[in-house]
FIVO-95973 format. One line per 8 residues: number of its first residue (from 1); their letters; for each residue y, z negated, x of C-alpha. Coordinates in nm, 2 decimals, decimal comma. Example, Ala and Ser with C-alpha at 12.3 -4.5 7.8 and 13.67 -1.06 7.14 Angstrom:
BEGIN
1> AS> -0,45 -0,78 1,23; -0,11 -0,71 1,37
This chain:
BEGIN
1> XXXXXXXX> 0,00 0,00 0,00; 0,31 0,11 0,13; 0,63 -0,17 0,10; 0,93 0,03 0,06; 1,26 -0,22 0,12; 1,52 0,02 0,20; 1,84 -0,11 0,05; 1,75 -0,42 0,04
9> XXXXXXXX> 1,88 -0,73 0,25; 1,63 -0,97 0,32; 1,69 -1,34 0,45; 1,46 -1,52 0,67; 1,51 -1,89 0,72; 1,35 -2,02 1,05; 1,30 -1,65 1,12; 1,31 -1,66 1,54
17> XXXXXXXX> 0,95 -1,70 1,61; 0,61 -1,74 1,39; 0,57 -1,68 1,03; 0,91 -1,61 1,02; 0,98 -1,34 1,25; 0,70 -1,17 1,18; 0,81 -1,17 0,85; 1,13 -1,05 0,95
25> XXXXXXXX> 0,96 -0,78 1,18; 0,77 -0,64 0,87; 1,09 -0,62 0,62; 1,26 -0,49 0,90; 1,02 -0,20 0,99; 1,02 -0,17 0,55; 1,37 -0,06 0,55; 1,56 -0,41 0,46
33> XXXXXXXX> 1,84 -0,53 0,64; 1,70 -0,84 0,76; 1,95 -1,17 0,86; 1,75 -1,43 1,05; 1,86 -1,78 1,00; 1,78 -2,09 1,29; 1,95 -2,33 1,46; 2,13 -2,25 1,78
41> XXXXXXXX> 1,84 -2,36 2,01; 1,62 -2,10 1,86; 1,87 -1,81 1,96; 1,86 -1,66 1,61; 2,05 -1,38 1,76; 1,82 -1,25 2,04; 1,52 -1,32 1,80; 1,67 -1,04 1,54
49> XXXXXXXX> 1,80 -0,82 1,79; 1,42 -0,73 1,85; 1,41 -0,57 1,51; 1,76 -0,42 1,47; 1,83 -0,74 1,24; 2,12 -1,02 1,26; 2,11 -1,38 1,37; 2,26 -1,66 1,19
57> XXXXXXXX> 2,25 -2,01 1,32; 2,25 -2,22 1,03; 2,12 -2,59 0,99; 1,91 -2,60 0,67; 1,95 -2,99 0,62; 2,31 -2,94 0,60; 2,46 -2,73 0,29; 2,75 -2,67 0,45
65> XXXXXXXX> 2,55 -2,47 0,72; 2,38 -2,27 0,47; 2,69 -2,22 0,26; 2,83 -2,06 0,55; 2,57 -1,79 0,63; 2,54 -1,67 0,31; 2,93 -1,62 0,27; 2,86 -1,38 0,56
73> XXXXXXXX> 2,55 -1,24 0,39; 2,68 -1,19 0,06; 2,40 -1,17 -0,24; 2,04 -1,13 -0,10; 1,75 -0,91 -0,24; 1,52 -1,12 -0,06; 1,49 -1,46 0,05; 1,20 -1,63 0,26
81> XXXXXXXX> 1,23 -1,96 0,31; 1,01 -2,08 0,56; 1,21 -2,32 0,80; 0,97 -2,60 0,85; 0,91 -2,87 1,13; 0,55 -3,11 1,12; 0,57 -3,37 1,39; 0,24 -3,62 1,38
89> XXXXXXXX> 0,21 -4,02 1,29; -0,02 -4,22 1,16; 0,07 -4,33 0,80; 0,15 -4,71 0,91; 0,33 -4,59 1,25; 0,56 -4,34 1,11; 0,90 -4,39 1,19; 1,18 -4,39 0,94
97> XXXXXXXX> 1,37 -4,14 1,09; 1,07 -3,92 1,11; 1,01 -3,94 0,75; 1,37 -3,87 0,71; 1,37 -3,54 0,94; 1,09 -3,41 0,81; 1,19 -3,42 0,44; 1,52 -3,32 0,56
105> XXXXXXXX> 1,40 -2,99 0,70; 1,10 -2,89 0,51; 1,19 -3,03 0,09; 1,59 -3,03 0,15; 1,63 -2,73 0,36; 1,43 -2,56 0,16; 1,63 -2,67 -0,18; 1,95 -2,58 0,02
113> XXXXXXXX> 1,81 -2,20 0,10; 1,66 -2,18 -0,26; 2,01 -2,32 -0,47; 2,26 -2,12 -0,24; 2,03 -1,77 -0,29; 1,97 -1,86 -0,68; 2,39 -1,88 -0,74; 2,41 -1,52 -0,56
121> XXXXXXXX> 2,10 -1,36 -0,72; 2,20 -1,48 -1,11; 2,48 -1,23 -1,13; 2,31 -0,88 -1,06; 2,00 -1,03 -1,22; 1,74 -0,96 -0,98; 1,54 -1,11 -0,64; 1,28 -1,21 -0,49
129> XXXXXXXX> 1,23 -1,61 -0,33; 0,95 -1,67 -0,14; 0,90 -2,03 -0,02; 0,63 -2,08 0,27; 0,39 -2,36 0,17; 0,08 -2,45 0,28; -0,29 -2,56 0,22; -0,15 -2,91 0,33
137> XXXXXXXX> 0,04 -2,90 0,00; -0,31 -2,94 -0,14; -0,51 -3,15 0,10; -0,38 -3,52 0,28; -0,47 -3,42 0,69; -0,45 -3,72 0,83; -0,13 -3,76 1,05; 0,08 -3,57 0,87
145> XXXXXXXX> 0,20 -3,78 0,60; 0,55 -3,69 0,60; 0,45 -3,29 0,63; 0,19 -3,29 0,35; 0,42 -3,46 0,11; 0,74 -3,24 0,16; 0,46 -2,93 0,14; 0,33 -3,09 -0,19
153> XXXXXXXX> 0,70 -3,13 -0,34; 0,77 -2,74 -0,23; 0,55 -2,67 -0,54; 0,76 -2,87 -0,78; 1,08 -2,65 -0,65; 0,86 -2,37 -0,74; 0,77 -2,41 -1,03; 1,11 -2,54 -1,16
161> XXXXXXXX> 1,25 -2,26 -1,00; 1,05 -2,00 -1,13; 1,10 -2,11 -1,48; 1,45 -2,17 -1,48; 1,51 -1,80 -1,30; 1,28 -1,62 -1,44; 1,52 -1,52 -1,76; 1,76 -1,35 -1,44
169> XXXXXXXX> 1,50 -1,16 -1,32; 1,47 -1,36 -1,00; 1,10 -1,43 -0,91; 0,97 -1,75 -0,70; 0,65 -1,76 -0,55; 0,50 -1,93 -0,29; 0,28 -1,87 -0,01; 0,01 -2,18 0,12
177> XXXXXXXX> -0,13 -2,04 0,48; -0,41 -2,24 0,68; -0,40 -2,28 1,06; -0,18 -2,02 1,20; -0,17 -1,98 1,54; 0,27 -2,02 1,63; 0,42 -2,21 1,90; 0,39 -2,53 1,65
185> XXXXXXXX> -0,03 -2,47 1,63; -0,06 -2,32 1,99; -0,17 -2,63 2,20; -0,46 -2,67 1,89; -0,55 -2,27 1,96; -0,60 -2,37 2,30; -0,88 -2,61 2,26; -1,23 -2,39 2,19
193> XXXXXXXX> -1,39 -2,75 2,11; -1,17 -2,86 1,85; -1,18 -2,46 1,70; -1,52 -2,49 1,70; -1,55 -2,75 1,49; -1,23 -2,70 1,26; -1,33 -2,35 1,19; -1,72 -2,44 1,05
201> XXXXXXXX> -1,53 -2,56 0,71; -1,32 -2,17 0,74; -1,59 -1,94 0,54; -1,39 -1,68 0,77; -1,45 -1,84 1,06; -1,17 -1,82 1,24; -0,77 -1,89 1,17; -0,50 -1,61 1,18
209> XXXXXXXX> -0,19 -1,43 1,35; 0,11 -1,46 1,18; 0,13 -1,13 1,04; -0,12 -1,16 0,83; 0,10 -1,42 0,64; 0,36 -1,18 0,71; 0,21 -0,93 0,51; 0,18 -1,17 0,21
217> XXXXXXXX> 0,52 -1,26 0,18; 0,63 -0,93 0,18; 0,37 -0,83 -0,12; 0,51 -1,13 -0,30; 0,89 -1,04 -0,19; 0,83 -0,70 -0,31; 0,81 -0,43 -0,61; 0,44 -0,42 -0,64
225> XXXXXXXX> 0,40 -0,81 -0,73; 0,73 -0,75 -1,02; 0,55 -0,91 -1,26; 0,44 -1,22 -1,05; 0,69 -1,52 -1,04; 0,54 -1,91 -1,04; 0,26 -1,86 -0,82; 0,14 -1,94 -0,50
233> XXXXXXXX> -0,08 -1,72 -0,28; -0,30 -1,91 -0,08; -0,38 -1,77 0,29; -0,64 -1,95 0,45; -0,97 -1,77 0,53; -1,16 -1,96 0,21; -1,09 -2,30 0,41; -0,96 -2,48 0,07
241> XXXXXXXX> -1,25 -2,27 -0,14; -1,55 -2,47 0,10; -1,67 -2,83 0,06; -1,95 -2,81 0,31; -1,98 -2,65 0,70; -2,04 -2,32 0,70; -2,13 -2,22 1,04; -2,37 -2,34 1,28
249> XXXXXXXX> -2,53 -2,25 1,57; -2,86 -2,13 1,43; -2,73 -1,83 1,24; -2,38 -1,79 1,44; -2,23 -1,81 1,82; -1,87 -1,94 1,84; -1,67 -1,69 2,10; -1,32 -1,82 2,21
257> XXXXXXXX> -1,14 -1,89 1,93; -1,39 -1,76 1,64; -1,70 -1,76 1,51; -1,93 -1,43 1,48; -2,25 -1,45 1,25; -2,50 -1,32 1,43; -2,75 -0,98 1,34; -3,08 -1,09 1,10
């Protein structure tokens, strides 16, 4: 299926590495005129440059931040919001300030990106919000306390959001990826033990690149999923589908990062 984006302009929060700029790269090689949004240390700019884009820094936790891009954006067609942060602590050791920063980035941000998008979009009743999730939104991983529940409370802004602006024409949906191998998941990707043993729960066997979220949110962010609004897509190689182990080493070999079922 082809994704045709030409005339559209498509906003990326968090968009200078993983998810995000591969999601920019995709809209960008689509046709859309594609604004990356990070904070200053993430060199927004050099990150959209890649892709003939534009870099923003903006701050997500503070409104005025995001206020400010999208004065210089104007209306969007296309708005991912995927700016997200996931720093680990035991539920009883979790700092207050991490709690904070994490709800700040991830829930607020995100209602930030979604309220200052929604108020441009109402007027030429159209547009497309897609809000990047994740299976953690379902499941409680241990560690992540303050991630899982600003995941979780993602859907609730989905949901809300998607009925309220539905009646505008502007659709919200939601994607929920698995492990994903960015610079946040890379130390994990570089441990074959603990892949070994993560990925016998993955019916796939194996986790994925970030283009192959990429490719999701763009479906959802485009013309062939117009009548899909409220949902959330979930991209995780039939990890949240499996109660038991999959693989094992009688009917598979595990090679680097993946298992391979072998011949019968």
């Amino acid at each position: 299926m082809h994704l045709d984006f030409r005339s559209k302009t498509a906003v990326i929060t968090g968009g200078a590495n993983g998810i995000g700029f591969a999601t920019a790269q995709l809209l960008a090689e689509s046709g859309a005129r594609v604004f990356i949004l990070d904070l200053a240390q993430e060199n927004p700019q050099a990150a959209a440059a890649k892709i003939g884009g534009t870099g923003i820094i903006a701050d997500v936790t503070g409104r005025q931040s995001v206020e400010d891009a999208f004065r210089q954006i104007g209306a969007p067609d296309v708005v991912a919001i995927n700016a997200g942060i996931a720093p680990m602590a035991d539920l009883v050791d979790m700092p207050e300030e991490m709690w904070h920063s994490v709800l700040a980035v991830n829930l607020t941000g995100a209602f930030h990106t979604l309220q200052a998008s929604a108020k441009r979009m109402k007027p030429r009743c159209s547009g497309a919000i897609v809000l990047t999730a994740s299976t953690n939104s379902w499941d409680g991983e241990a560690s992540l306390i303050g991630y899982n529940a600003s995941k979780a409370g993602l859907l609730g802004i989905l949901h809300t959001a998607a009925n309220e602006l539905g009646p505008y024409g502007i659709r919200v949906n939601a994607v929920c990826p698995g492990l994903i191998r960015t610079r946040m998941t890379g130390p994990y990707f570089a441990q074959p033990e603990a892949l070994r043993e993560y990925f016998r729960h993955i019916p796939m066997g194996r986790g994925a690149e970030p283009e192959e979220v990429a490719r999701v949110i763009a479906f959802l962010a485009s013309d062939a999923a117009s009548y899909v609004t409220g949902t959330t897509l979930i991209v995780d190689g039939g990890q949240l589908a499996s109660k038991y182990s999959l693989w094992n080493e009688s009917v598979a070999g595990f090679e680097k990062d993946h298992w391979v079922m072998r011949h019968r």
